[in-house]
C-alpha positions in Angstrom: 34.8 -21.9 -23.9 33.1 -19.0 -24.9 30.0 -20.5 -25.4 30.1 -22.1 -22.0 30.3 -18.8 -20.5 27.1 -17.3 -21.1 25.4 -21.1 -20.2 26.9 -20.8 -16.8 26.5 -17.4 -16.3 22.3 -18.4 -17.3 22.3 -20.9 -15.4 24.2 -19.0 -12.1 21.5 -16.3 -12.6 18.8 -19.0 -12.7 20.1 -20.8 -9.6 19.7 -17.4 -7.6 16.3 -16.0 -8.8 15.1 -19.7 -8.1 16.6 -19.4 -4.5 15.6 -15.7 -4.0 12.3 -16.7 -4.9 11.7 -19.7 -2.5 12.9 -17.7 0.3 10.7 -14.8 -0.7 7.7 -17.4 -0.6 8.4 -19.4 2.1 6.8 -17.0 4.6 3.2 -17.2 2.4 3.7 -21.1 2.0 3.7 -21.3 5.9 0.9 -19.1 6.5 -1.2 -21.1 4.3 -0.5 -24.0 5.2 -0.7 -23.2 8.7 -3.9 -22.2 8.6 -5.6 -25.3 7.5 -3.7 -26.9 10.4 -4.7 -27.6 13.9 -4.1 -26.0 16.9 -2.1 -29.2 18.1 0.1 -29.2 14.8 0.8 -25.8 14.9 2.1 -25.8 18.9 3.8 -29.3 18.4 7.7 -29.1 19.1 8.4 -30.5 15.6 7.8 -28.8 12.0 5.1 -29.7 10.5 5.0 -28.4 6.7 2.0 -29.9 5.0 -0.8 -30.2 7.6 -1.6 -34.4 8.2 -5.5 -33.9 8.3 -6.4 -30.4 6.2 -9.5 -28.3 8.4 -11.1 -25.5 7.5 -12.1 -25.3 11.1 -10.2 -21.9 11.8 -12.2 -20.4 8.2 -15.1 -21.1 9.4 -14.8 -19.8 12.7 -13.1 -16.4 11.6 -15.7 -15.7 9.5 -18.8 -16.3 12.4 -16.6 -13.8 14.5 -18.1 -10.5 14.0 -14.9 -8.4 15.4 -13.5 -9.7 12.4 -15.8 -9.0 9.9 -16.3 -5.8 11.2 -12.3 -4.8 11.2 -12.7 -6.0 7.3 -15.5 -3.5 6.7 -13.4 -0.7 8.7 -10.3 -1.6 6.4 -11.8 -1.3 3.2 -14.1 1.7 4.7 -11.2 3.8 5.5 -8.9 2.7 3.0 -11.7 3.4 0.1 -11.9 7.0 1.3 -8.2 7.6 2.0 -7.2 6.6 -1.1 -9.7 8.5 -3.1 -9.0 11.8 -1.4 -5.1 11.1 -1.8 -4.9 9.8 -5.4 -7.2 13.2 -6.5 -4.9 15.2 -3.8 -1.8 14.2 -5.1 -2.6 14.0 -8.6 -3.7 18.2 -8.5 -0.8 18.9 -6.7 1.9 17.5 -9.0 -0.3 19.3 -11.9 0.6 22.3 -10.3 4.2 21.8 -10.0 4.6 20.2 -13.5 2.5 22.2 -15.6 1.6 25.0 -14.1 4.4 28.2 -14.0 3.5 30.4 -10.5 6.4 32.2 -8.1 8.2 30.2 -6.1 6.8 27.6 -7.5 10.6 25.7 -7.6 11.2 26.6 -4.1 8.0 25.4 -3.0 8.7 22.4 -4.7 12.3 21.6 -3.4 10.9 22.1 0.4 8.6 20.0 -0.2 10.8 17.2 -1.1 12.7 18.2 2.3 10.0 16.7 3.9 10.9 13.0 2.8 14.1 13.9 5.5 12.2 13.8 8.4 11.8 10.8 10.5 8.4 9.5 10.5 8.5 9.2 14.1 9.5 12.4 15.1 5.9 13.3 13.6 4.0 11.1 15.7 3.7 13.1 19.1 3.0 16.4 17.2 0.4 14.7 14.9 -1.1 13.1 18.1 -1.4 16.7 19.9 -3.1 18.2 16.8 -5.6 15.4 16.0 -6.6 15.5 20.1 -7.1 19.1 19.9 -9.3 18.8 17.4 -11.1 16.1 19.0 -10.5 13.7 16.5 -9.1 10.5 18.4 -11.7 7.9 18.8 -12.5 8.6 15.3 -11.7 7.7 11.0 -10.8 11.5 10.8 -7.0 10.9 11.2 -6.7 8.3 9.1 -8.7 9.5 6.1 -8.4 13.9 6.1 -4.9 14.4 6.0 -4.8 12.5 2.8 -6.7 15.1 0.9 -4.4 17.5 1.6 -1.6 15.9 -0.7 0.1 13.6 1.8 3.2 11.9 0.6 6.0 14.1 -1.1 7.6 10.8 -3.0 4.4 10.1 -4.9 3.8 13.6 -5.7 7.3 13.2 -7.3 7.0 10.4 -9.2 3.6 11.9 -10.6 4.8 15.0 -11.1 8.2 13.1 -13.4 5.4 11.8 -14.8 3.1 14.9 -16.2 7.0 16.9 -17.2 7.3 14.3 -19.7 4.0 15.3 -21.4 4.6 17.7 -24.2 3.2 21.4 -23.3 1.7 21.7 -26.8 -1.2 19.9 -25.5 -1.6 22.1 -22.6 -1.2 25.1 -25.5 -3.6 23.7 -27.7 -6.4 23.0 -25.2 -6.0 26.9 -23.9 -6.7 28.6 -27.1 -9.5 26.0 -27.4 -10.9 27.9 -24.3 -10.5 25.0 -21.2 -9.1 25.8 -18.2 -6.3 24.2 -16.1 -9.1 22.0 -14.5 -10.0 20.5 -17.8 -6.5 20.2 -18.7 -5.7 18.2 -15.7 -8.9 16.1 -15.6 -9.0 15.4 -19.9 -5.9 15.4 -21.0 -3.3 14.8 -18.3 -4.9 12.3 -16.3 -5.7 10.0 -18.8 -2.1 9.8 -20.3 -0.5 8.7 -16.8 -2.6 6.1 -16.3 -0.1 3.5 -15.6 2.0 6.0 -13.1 -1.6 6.6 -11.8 -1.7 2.4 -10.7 1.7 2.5 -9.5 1.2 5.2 -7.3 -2.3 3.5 -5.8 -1.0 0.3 -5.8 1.6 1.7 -2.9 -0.7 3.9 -1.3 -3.0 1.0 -0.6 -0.3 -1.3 0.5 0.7 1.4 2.8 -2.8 2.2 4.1 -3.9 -1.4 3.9 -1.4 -2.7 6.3 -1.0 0.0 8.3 -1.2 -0.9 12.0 0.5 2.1 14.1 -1.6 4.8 13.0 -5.2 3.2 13.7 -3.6 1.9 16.8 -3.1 5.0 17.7 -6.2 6.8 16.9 -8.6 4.7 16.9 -8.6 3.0 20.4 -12.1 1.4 20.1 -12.6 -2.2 19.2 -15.4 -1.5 17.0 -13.3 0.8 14.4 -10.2 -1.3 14.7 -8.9 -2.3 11.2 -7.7 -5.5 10.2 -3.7 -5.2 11.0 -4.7 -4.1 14.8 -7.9 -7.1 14.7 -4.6 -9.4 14.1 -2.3 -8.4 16.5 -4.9 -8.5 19.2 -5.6 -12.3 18.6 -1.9 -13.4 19.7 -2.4 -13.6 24.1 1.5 -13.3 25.2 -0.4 -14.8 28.2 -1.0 -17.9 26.9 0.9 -20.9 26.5 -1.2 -22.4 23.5 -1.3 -19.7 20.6 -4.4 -20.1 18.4 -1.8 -19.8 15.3 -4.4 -21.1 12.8 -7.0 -18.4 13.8 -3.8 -16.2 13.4 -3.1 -17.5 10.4 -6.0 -17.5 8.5 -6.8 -14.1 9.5 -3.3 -13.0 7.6 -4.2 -15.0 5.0 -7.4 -13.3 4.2 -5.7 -10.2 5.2 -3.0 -10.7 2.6 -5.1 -11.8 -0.3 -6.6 -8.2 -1.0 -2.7 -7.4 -2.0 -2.3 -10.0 -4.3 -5.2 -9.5 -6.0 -4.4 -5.6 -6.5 -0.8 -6.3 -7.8 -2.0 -8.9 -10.1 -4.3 -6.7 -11.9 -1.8 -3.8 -11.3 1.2 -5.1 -12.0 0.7 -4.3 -16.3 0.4 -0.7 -15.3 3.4 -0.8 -12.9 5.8 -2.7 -15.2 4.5 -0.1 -17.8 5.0 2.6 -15.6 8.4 1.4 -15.2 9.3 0.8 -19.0 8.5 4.4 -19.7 10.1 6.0 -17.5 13.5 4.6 -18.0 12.8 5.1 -21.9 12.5 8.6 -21.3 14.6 8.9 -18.6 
């Protein structure tokens, strides 16, 4: 009996990552498949899981559109630049609090952390009024400029965890050396959190990636919409016949930029993960 127990107990927690997982897939499978469909499989009454006579009709067609190849080049465009400024932003900033001993420095800290408590959408009015004033809607400049300023008091957590776990001899031993807090950060520090360093990017560019409120927001021109706002404009509640595998495969390729940036991250972010609870 007792070496049943662990079998079952194996085979239980099997049984339920199996599950979890198929349920966890099933909306990819669908989008896939539904975009090599036809427009008369996807509207027909009945499910149809595999598509009876494969097209890459709604491919080829997405990428002669130029509103969508254009919303690509806005997504990466803006994305590139916002996650620059915030990765470099972010990573000063928890410097600062982690190695770096000024007044207040504590309180400063802890208030910044506050910030995680308020809604996000209690921001959205005010952040609207600001960005008008300064004549900024109807342009990238909302998206992108905030992020230089250190935007996101979680990740500035996590990095700052991160470079307290770094022994302060190094930061010792580099001073009487002569190099300042600059090189400090940039040489030494830096390089050792290069897996918290992935993690971190990894969910700002989910985030920023699929973000559709705030470039629906500020943009409000067709030729800067990004690709989350492209999609949603190609589903008509007007009409009776959805083009879903337009839809479709504009998720896909939508989508695929994720799964290729967690596949080459996911090392660092399973590393990042390891370490922490080691030294945690």
């Amino acid at each position: 009996m007792n070496k049943i127990l662990p079998v079952l107990k194996s085979i239980l927690l099997y049984t339920i990552l199996t599950g979890a997982t198929v349920m966890m897939s099933f909306p990819l499978f669908w989008m896939i498949s539904s975009s090599f469909k036809t427009v008369s499989e996807t509207n027909s009454p009945g499910v149809v899981w595999i598509p009876r006579e494969p097209t890459l009709e709604a491919y080829i067609a997405i990428f002669q559109n130029q509103d969508f190849l254009r919303s690509y080049f806005n997504s990466v465009f803006y994305v590139t630049l916002a996650l620059v400024g915030t990765l470099i932003s972010i990573a000063a900033v928890s410097y600062a609090f982690s190695r770096v001993n000024w007044p207040g420095r504590n309180v400063v800290f802890f208030l910044m952390l506050s910030t995680m408590m308020i809604p996000p959408q209690a921001l959205i009015v005010p952040q609207y009024v600001f960005f008008n004033k300064l004549d900024w809607i109807g342009t990238f400049n909302p998206l992108i400029i905030p992020g230089y300023f250190a935007g996101g008091a979680a990740m500035i957590f996590l990095l700052r965890q991160s470079m307290s776990q770094i022994p302060k001899e190094l930061d010792e031993s580099a001073f009487v050396d002569g190099a300042s807090h600059i090189q400090i950060w940039w040489e030494i520090i830096m390089p050792l959190i290069k897996a918290p360093m992935a993690t971190v990017a990894t969910f700002l560019f989910v985030g920023m990636w699929n973000n559709l409120l705030s470039p629906l927001m500020y943009l409000q021109t067709v030729n800067l919409y990004t690709l989350p706002v492209y999609v949603s404009t190609l589903y008509n509640i007007n009409q009776t016949v959805q083009p879903w595998p337009t839809i479709m495969t504009a998720a896909v390729l939508t989508t695929a930029p994720l799964i290729v940036v967690f596949f080459f991250a996911q090392r660092y972010i399973l590393e990042s993960v390891v370490v922490s609870g080691l030294k945690g």
